[in-house]
N, CA, C and O of each residue as an XYZ file, in Angstrom:
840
protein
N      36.643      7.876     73.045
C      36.187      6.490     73.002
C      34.667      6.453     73.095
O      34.210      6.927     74.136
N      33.745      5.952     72.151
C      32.579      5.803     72.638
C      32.322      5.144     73.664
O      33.228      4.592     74.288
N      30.722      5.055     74.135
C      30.478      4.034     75.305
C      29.485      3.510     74.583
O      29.011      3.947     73.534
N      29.158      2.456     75.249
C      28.335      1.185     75.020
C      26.758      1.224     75.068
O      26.340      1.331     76.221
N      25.917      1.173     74.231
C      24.566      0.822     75.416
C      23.569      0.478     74.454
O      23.467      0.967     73.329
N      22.638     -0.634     75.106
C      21.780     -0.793     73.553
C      20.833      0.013     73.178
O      20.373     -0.176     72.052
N      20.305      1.083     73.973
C      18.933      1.571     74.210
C      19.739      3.369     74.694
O      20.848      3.585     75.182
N      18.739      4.271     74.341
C      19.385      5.685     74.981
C      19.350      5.481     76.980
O      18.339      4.928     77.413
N      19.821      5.677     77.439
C      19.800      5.825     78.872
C      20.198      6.900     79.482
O      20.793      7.795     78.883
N      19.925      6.941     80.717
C      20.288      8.254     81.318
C      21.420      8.617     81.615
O      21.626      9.796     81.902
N      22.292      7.801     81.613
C      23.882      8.013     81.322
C      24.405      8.281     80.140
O      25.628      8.420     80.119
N      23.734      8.410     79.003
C      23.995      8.593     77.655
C      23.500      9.623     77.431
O      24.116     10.288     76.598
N      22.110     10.317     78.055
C      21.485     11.779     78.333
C      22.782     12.831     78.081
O      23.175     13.685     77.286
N      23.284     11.928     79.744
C      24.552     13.311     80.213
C      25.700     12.689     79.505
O      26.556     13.558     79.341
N      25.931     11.983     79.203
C      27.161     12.336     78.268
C      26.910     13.360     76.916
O      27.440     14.468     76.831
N      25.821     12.662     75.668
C      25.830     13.643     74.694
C      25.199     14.872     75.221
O      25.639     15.780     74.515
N      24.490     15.303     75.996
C      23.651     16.513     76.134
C      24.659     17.520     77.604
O      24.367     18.672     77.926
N      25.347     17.023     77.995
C      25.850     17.399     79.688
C      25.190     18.185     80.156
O      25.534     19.350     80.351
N      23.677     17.504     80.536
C      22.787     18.452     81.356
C      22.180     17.280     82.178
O      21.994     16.119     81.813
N      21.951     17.789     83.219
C      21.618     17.178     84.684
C      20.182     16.400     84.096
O      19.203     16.748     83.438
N      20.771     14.887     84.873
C      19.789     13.613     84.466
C      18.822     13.311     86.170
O      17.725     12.784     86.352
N      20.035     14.045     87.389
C      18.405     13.536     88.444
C      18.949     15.446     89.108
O      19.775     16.308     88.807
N      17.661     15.201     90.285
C      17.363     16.499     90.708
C      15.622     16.734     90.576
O      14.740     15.929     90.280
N      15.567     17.987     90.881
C      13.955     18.147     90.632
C      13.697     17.674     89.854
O      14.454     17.480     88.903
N      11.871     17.073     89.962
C      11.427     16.251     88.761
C      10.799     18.015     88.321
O      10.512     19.008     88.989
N      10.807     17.662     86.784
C       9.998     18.703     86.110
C       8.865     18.549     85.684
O       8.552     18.533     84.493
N       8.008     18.398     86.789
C       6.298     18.818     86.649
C       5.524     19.938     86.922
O       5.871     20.734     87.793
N       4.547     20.078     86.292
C       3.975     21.178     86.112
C       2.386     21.348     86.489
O       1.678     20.415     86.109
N       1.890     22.166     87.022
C       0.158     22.274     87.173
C      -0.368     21.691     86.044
O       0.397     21.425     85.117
N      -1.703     21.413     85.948
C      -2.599     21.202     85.120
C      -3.312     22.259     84.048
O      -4.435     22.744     84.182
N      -2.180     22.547     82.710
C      -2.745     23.399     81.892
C      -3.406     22.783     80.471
O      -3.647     23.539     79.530
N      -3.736     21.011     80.388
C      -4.128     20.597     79.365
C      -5.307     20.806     78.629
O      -5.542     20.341     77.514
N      -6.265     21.749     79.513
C      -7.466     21.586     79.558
C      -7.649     23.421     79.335
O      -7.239     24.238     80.159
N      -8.154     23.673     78.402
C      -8.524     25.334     78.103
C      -9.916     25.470     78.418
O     -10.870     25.235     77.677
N      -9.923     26.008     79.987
C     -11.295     26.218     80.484
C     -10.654     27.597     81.163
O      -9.483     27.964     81.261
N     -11.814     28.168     81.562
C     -11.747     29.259     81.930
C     -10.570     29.579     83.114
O      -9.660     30.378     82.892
N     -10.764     28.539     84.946
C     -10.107     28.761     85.155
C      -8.534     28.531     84.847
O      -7.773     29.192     85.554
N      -7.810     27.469     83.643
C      -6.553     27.516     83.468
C      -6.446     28.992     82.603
O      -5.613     29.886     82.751
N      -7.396     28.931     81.811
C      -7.145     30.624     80.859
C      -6.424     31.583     81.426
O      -5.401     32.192     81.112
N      -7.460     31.602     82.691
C      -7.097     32.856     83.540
C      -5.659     33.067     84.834
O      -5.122     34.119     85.182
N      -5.439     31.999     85.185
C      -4.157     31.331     85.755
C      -3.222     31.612     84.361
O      -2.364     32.459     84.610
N      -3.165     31.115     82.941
C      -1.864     31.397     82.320
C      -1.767     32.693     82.114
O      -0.645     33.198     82.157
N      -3.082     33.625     81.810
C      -2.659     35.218     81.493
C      -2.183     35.833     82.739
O      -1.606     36.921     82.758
N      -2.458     35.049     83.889
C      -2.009     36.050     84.981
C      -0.396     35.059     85.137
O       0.425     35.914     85.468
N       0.098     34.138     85.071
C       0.974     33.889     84.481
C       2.119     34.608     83.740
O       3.093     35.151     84.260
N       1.832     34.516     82.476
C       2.501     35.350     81.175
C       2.989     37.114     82.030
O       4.070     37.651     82.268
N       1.572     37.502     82.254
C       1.548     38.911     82.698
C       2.783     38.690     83.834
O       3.861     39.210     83.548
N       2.707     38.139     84.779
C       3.504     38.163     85.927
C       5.178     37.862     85.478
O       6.073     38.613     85.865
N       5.405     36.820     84.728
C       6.748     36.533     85.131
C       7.202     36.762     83.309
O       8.189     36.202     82.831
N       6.714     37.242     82.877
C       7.296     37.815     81.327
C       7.366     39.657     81.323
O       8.034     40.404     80.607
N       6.360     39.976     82.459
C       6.672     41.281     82.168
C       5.570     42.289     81.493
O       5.728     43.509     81.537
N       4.629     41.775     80.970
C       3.939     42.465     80.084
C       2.112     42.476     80.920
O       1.612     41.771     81.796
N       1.703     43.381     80.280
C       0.523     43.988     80.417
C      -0.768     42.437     80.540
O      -0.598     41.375     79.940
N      -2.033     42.770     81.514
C      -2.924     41.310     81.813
C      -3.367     41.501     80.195
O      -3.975     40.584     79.644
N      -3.097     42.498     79.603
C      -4.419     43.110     78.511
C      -3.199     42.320     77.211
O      -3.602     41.583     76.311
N      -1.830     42.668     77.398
C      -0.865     42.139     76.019
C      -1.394     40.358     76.258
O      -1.801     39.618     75.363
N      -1.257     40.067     77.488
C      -1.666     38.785     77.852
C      -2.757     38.059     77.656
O      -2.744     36.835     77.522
N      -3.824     38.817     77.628
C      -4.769     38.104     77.556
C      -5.012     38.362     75.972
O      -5.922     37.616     75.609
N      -4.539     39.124     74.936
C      -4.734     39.454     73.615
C      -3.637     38.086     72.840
O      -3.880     37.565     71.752
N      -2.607     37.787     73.619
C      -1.712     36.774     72.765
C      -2.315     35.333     73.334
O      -1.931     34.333     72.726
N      -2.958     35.198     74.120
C      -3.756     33.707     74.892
C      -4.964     33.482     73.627
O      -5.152     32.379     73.114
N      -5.767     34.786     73.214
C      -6.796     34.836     72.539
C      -6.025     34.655     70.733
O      -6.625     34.425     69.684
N      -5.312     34.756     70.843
C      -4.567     34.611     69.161
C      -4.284     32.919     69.423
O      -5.189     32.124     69.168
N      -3.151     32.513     69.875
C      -2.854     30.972     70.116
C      -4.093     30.055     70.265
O      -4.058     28.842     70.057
N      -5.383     30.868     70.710
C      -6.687     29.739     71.442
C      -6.576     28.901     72.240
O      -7.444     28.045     72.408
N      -5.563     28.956     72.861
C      -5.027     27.926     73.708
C      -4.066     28.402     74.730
O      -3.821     29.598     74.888
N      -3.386     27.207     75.598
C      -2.901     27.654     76.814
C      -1.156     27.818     76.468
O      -0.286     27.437     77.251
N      -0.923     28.382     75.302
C       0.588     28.540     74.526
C       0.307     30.220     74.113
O      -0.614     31.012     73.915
N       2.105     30.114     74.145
C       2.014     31.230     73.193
C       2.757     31.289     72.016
O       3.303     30.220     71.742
N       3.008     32.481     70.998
C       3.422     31.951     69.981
C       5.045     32.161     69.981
O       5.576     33.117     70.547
N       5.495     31.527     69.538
C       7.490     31.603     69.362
C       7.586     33.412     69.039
O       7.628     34.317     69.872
N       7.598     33.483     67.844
C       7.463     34.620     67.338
C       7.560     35.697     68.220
O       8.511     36.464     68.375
N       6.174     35.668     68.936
C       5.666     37.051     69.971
C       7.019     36.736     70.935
O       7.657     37.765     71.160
N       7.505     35.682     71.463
C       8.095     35.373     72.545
C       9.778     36.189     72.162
O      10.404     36.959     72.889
N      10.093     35.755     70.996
C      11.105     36.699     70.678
C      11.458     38.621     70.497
O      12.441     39.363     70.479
N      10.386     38.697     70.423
C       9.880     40.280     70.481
C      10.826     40.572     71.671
O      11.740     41.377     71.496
N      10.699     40.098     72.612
C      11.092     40.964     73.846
C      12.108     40.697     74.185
O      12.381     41.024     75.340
N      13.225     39.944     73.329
C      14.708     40.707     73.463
C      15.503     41.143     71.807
O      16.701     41.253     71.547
N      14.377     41.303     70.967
C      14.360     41.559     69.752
C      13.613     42.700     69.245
O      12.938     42.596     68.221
N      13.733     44.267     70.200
C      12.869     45.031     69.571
C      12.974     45.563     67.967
O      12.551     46.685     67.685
N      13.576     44.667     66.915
C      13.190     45.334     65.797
C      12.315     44.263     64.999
O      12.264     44.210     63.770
N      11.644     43.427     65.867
C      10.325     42.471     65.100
C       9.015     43.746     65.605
O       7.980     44.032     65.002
N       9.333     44.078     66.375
C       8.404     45.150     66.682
C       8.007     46.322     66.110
O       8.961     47.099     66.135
N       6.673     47.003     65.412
C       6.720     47.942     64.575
C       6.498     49.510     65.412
O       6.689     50.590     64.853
N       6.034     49.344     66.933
C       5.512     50.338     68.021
C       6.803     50.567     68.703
O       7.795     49.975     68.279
N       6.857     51.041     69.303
C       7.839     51.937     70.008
C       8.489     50.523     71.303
O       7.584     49.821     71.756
N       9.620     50.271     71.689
C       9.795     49.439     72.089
C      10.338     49.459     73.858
O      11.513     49.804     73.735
N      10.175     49.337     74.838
C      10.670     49.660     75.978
C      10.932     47.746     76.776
O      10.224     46.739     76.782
N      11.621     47.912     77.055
C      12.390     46.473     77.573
C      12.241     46.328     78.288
O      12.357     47.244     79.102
N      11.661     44.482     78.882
C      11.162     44.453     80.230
C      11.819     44.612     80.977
O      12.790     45.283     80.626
N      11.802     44.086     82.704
C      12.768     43.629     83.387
C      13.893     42.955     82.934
O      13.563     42.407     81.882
N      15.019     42.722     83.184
C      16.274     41.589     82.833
C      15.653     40.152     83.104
O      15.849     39.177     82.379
N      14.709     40.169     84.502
C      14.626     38.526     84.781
C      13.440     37.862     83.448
O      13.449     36.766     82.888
N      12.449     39.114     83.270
C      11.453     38.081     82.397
C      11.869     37.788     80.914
O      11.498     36.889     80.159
N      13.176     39.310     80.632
C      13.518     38.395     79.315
C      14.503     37.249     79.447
O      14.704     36.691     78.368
N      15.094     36.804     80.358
C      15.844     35.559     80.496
C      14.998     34.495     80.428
O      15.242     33.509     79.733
N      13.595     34.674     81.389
C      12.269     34.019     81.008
C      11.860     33.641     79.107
O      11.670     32.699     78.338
N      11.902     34.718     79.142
C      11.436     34.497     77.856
C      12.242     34.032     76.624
O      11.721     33.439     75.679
N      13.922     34.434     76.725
C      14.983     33.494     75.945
C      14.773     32.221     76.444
O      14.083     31.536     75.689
N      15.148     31.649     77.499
C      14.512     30.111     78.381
C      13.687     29.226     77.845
O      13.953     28.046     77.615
N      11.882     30.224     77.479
C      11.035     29.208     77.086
C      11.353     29.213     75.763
O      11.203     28.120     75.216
N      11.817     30.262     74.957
C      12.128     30.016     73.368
C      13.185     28.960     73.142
O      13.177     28.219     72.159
N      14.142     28.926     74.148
C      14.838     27.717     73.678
C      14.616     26.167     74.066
O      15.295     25.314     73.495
N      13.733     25.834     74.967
C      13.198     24.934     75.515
C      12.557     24.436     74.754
O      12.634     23.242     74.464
N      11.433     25.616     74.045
C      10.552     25.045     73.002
C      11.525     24.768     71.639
O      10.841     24.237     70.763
N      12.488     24.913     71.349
C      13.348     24.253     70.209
C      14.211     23.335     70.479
O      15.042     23.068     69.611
N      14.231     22.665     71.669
C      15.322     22.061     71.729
C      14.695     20.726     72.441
O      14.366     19.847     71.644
N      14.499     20.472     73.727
C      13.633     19.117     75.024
C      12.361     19.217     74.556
O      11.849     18.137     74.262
N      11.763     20.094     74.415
C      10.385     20.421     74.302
C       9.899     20.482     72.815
O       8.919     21.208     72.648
N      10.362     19.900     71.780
C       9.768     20.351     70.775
C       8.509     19.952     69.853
O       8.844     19.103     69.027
N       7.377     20.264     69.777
C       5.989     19.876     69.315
C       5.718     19.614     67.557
O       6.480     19.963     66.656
N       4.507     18.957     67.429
C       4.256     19.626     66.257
C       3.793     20.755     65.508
O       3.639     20.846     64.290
N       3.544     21.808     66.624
C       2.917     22.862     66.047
C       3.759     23.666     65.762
O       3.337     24.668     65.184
N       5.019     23.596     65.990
C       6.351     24.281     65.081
C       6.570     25.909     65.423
O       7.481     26.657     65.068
N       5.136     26.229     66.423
C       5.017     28.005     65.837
C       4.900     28.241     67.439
O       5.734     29.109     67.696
N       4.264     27.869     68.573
C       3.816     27.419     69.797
C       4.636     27.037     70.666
O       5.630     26.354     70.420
N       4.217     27.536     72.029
C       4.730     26.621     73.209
C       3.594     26.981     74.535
O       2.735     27.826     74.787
N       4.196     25.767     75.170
C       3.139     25.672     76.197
C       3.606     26.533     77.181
O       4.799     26.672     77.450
N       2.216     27.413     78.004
C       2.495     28.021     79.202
C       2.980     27.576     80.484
O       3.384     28.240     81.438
N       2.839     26.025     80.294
C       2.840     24.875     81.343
C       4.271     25.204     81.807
O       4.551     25.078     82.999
N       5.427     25.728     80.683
C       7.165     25.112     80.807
C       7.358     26.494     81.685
O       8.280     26.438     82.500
N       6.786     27.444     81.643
C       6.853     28.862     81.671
C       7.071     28.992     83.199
O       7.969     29.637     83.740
N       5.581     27.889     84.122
C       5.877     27.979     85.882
C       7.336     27.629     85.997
O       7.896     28.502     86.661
N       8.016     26.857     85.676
C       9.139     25.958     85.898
C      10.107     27.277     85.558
O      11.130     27.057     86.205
N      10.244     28.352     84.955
C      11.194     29.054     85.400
C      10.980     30.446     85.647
O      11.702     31.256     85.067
N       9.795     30.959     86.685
C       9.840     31.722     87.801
C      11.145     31.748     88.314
O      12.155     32.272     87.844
N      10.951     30.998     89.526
C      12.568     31.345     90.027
C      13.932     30.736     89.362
O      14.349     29.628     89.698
N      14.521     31.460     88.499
C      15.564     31.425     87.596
C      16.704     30.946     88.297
O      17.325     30.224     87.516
N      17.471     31.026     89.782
C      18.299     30.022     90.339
C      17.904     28.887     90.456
O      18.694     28.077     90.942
N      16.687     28.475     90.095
C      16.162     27.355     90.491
C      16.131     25.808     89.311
O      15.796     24.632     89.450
N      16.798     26.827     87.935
C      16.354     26.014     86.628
C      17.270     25.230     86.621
O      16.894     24.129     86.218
N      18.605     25.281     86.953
C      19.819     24.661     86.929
C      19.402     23.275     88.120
O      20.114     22.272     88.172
N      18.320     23.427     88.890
C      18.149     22.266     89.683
C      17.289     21.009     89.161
O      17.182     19.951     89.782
N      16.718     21.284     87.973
C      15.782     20.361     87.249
C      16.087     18.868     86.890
O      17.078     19.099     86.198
N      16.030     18.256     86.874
C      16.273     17.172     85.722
C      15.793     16.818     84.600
O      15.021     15.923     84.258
N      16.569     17.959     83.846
C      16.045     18.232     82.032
C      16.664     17.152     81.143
O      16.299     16.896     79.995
N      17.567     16.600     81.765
C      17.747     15.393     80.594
C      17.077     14.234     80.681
O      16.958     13.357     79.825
N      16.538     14.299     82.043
C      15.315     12.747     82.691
C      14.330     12.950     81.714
O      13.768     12.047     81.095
N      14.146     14.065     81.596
C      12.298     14.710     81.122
C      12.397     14.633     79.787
O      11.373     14.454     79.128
N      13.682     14.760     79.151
C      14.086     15.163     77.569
C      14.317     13.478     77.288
O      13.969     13.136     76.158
N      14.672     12.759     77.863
C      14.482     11.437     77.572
C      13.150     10.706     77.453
O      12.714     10.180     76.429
N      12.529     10.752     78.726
C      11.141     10.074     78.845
C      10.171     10.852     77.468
O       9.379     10.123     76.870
N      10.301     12.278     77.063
C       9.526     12.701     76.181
C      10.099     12.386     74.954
O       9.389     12.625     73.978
N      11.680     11.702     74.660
C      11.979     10.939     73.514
C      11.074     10.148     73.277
O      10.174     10.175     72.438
N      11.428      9.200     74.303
C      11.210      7.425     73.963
C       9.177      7.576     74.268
O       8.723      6.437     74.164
N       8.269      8.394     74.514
C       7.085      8.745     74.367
C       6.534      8.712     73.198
O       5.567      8.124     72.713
N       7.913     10.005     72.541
C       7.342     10.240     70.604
C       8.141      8.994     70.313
O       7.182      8.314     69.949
N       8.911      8.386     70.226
C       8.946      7.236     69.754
C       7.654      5.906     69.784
O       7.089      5.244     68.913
N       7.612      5.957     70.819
C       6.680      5.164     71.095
C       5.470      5.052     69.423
O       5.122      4.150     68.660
N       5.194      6.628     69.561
C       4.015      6.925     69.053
C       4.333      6.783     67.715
O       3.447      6.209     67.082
N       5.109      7.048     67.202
C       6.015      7.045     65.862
C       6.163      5.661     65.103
O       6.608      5.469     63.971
N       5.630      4.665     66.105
C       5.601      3.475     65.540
C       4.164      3.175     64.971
O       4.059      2.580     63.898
N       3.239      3.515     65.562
C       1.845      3.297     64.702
C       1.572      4.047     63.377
O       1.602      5.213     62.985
N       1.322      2.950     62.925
C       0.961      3.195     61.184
C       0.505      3.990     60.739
O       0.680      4.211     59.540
N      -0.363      4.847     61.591
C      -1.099      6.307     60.900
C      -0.273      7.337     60.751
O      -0.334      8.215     59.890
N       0.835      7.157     61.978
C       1.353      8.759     62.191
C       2.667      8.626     60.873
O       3.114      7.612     60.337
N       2.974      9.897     60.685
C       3.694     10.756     59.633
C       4.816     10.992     59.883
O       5.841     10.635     59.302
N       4.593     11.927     61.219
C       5.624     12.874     62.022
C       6.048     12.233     63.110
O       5.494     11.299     63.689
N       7.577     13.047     63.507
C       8.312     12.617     64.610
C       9.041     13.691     64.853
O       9.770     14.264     64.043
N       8.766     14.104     66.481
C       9.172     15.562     67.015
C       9.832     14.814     68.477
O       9.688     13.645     68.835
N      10.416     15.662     69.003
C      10.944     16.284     70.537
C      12.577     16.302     69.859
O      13.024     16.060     68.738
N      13.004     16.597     70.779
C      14.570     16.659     70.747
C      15.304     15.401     70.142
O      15.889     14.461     70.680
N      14.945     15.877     68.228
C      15.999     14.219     67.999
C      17.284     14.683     67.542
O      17.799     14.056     66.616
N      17.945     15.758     68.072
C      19.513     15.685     68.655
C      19.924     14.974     69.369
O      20.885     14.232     69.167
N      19.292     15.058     70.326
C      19.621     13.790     71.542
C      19.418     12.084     70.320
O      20.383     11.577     69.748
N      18.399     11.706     70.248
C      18.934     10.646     69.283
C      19.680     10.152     67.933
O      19.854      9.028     67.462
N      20.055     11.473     67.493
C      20.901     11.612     66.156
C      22.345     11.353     66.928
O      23.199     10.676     66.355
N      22.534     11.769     67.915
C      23.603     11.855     68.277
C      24.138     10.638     69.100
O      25.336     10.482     69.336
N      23.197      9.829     69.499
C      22.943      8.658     70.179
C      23.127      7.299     68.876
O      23.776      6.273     69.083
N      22.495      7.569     67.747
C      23.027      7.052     66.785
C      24.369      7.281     65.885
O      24.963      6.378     65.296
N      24.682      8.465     65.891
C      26.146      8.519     65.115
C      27.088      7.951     66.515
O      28.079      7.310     66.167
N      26.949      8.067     67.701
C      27.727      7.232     68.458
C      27.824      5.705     68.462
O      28.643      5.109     69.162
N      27.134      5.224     67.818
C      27.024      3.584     68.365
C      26.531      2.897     66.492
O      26.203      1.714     66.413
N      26.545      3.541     65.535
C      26.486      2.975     64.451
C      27.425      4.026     63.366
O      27.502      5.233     63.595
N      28.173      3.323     62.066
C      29.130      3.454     61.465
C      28.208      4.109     59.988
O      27.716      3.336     59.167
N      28.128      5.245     59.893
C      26.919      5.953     58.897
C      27.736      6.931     58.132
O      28.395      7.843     58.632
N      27.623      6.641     56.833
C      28.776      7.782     55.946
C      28.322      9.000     56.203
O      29.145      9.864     55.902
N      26.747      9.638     56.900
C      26.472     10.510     56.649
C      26.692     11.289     57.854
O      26.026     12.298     58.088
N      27.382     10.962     58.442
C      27.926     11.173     59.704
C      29.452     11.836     59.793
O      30.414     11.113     60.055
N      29.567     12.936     59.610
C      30.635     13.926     59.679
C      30.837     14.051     60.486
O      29.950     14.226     61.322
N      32.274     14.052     60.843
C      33.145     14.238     62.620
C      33.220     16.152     61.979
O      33.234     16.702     60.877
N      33.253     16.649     63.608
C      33.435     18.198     63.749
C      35.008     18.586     64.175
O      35.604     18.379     65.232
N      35.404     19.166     63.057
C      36.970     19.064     63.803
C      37.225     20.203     64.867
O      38.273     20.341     65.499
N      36.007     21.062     64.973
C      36.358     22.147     65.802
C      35.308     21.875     67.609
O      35.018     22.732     68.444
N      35.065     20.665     67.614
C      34.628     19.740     68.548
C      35.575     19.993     69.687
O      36.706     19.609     69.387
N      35.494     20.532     70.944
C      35.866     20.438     72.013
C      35.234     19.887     73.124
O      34.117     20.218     73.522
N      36.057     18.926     73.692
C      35.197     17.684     74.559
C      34.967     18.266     76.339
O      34.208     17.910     77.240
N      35.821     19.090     76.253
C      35.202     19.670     78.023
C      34.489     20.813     77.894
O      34.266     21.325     78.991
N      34.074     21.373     77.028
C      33.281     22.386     76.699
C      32.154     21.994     75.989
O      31.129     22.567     76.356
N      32.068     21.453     75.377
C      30.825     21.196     74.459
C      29.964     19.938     74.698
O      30.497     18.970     75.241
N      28.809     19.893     74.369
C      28.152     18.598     74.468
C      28.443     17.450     74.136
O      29.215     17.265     75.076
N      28.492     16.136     73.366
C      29.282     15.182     72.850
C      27.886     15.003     71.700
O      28.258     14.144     70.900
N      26.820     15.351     71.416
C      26.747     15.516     70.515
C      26.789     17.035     69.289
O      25.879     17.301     68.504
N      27.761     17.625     69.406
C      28.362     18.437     69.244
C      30.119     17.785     67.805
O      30.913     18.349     67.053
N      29.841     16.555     68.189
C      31.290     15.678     67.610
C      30.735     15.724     66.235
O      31.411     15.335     65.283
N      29.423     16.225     66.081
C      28.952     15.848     64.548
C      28.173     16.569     64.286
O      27.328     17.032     65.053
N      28.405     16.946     62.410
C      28.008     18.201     62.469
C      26.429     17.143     61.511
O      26.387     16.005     61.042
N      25.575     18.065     61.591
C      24.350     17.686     61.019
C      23.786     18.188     59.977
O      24.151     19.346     59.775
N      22.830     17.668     59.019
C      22.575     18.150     57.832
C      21.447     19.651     58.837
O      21.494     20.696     58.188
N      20.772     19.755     59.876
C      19.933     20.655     60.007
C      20.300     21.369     60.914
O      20.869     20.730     61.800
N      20.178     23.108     61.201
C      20.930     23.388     62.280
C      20.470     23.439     63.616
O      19.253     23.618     63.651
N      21.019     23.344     64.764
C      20.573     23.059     66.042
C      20.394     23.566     67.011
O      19.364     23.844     66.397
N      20.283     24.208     68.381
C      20.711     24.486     69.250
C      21.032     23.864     70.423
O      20.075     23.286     70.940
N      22.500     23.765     71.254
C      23.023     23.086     71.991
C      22.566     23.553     73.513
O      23.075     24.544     74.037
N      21.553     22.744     74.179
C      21.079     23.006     75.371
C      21.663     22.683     76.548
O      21.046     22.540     77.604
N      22.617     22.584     76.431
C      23.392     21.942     77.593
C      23.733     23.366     78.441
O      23.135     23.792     79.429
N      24.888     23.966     77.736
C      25.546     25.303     78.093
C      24.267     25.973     79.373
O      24.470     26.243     80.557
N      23.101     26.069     78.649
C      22.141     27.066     79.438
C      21.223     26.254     80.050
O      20.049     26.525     80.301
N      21.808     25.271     80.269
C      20.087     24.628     81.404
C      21.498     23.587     82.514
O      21.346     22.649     83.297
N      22.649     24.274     82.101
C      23.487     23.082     82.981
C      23.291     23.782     84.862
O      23.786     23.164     85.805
């Protein structure tokens, strides 16, 4: 049965997404600003809870120019055949780190720079029992209805963050031919926007941030 609502809400979060709407707020230090001391805070960062060298760190900070790193590099390290050098595997915890921010950055978090993510998301999962305490669907909402916001002035083009969450918010509550039911849709296992399959493919964030 659908439910009702005129506007996305935080009860509509956790139904299509079933990931926790209160709990820790998810804020982060101050990395907006690329000055020396945030520079040096994210390479010692990266270095610390990914696993890798101040020197791999401070060489991928200096490629991005900024306080991100790139998707790409981030997959390397549970993907040693993007790698052309000899490959040795970090710890277990920093590549869970590092699957984490790759999917964060494709899914709640998603920008226009398509290639990037911020070091900012990276503090937030240090301690890895701790991610399941967040409130990622509060944060994945408010950074909807933000790019929406912005999406309405006449200059802009583009429209980014997680519009699964509103694709799915719309095939629930409006009658759209282009809207295919999933017959292999399971409702206590899967997300509820999961009921429909989409012209682009996705990843379902619920499972790993529940």
């Amino acid at each position: 049965m659908p439910f009702v609502e005129m506007s996305i809400s935080l009860e509509g979060v956790s139904i299509l997404l079933k990931i926790m709407v209160t709990g820790k707020v998810v804020a982060v230090g101050n990395f907006s600003r690329y000055i020396e001391d945030s520079r040096k805070e994210a390479i010692e960062l990266i270095s610390k809870l990914l696993g890798v060298t101040i020197e791999e760190a401070e060489e991928e900070v200096n490629i991005t120019k900024g306080l991100t790193v790139r998707k790409a590099w981030l997959k390397t390290w549970w993907s040693p055949n993007w790698k052309s050098k000899p490959f040795t595997y970090p710890p277990v915890q920093c590549t869970e780190r590092a699957f984490l921010l790759y999917l964060l950055s494709y899914t709640l978090f998603v920008d226009k720079s398509g290639s990037r993510v911020s070091i900012a998301l990276l503090k937030l999962l240090e301690n890895l029992d701790d991610v399941g305490n967040y409130a990622w669907g509060a944060t994945a909402l408010a950074y909807l209805y933000c790019q929406l916001g912005s999406a309405t002035r006449v200059e802009v083009l583009q429209i980014v963050r997680y519009l699964t969450l509103f694709e799915g918010w719309v095939y629930e509550h409006f009658e759209l031919r282009f809207a295919t039911s999933n017959a292999k849709y399971m409702d206590q296992l899967q997300p509820r926007v999961s009921r429909w399959i989409q012209k682009h493919e996705t990843v379902n964030v619920g499972d790993k941030l529940a």
